[in-house]
C-alpha positions as CSV (number, residue, x, y, z in Angstrom):
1,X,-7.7,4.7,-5.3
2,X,-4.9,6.1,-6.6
3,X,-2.5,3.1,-7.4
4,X,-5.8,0.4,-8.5
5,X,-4.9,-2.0,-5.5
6,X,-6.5,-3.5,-2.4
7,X,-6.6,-0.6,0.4
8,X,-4.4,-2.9,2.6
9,X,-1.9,-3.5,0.0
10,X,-1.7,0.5,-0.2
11,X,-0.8,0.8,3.8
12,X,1.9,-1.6,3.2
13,X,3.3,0.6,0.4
14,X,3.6,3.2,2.3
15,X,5.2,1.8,5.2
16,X,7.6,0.1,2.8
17,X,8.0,3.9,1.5
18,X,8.9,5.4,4.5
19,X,11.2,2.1,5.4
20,X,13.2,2.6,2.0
21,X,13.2,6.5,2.5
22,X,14.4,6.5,6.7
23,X,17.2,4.1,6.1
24,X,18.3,6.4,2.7
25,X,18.2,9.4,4.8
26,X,20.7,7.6,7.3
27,X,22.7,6.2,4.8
28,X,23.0,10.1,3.0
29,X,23.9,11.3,6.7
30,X,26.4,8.8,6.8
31,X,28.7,10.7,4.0
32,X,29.6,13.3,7.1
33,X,31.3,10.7,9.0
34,X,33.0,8.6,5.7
35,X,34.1,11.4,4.1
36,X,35.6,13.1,7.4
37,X,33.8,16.4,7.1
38,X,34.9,17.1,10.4
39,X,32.5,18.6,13.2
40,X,30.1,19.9,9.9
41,X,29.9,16.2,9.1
42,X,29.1,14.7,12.4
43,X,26.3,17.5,12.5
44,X,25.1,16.3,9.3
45,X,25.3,13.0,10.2
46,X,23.1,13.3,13.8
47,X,20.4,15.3,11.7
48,X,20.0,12.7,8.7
49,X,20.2,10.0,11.3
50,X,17.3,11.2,13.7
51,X,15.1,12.4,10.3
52,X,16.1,8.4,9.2
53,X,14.6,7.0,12.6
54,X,11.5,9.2,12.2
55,X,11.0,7.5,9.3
56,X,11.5,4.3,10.3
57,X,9.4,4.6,13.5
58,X,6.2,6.2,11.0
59,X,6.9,2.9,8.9
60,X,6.3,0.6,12.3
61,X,3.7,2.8,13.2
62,X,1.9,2.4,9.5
63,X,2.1,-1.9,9.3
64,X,1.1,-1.9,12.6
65,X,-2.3,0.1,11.4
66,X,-1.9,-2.1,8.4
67,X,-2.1,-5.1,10.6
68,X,-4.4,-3.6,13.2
69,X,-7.1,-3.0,10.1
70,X,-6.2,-6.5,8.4
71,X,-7.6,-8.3,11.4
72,X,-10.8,-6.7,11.6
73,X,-11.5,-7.0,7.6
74,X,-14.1,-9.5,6.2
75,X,-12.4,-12.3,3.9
76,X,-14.2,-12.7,0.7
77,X,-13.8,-14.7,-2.3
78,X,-13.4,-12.8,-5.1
79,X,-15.9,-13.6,-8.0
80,X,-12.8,-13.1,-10.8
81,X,-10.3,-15.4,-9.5
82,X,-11.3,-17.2,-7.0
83,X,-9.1,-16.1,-4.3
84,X,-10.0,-15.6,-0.3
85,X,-9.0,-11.8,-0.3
86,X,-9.9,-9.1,2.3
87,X,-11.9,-6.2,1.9
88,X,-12.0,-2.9,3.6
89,X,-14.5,-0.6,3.9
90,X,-17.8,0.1,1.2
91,X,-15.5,-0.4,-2.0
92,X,-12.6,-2.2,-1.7
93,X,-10.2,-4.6,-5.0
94,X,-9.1,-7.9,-5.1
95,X,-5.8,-8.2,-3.7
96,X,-4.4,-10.5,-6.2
97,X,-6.5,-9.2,-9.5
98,X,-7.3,-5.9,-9.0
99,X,-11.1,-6.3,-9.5
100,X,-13.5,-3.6,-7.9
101,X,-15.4,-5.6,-5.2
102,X,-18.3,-4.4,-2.9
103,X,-21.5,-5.5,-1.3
104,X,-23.7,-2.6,-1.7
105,X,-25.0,-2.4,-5.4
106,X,-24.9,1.1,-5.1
107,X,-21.0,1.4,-6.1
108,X,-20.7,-1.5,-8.3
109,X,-19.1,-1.1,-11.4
110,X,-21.6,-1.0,-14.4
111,X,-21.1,-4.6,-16.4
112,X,-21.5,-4.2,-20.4
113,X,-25.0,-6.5,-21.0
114,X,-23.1,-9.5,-22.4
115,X,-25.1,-11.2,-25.6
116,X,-25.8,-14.5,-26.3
117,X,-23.8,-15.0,-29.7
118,X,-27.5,-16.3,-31.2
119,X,-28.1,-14.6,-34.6
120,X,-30.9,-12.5,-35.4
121,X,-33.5,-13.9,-37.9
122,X,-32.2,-13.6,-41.5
């Protein structure tokens, strides 16, 4: 995991992404019409604006997988904080502290062996 957050949480970036990114295509294809470019502009304009709805509809289409995969995740509590969170797949992290969470020991992250402060004999 590239950005060390839940794999939902990731989906929903993306479609935020491509949200932020469609509607600043159309605003940039908007400068052929304010700026009265002519026919060149209104050209520009009809190309930014379709490219800007492509990425708006891949942004419906992503938080609707988002959603779609968020109903069929198993809700946890997470051993750190003590939070319900979901959990996706074999490995999955806590949505609200980031901690590596999983239910096969196979991929659990290796714990230091914590000591128990008692001195040694003297």
């Amino acid at each position: 995991m590239i950005f060390k957050s839940s794999k939902i949480n990731e989906f929903r970036l993306w479609g935020l992404l491509l949200t932020m990114g469609g509607m600043a295509l159309m605003i940039v294809g908007l400068a052929g019409i304010v700026f009265d470019w002519g026919q060149f502009g209104r050209i520009i304009a009809a190309v930014f604006m379709v490219l800007g709805m492509i990425g708006m509809l891949g942004s419906v289409a992503v938080y609707f997988w988002a959603g779609m995969l968020s109903t069929s995740t198993v809700a946890l509590e997470c051993p750190e904080c003590g939070k319900v969170t979901k959990m996706l797949g074999k490995t999955d992290r806590c949505m609200f502290c980031k901690t590596v969470l999983t239910f096969d020991p196979k991929y659990a992250p290796s714990a230091p062996q914590e000591t128990t402060g008692e001195a040694g004999p003297k």
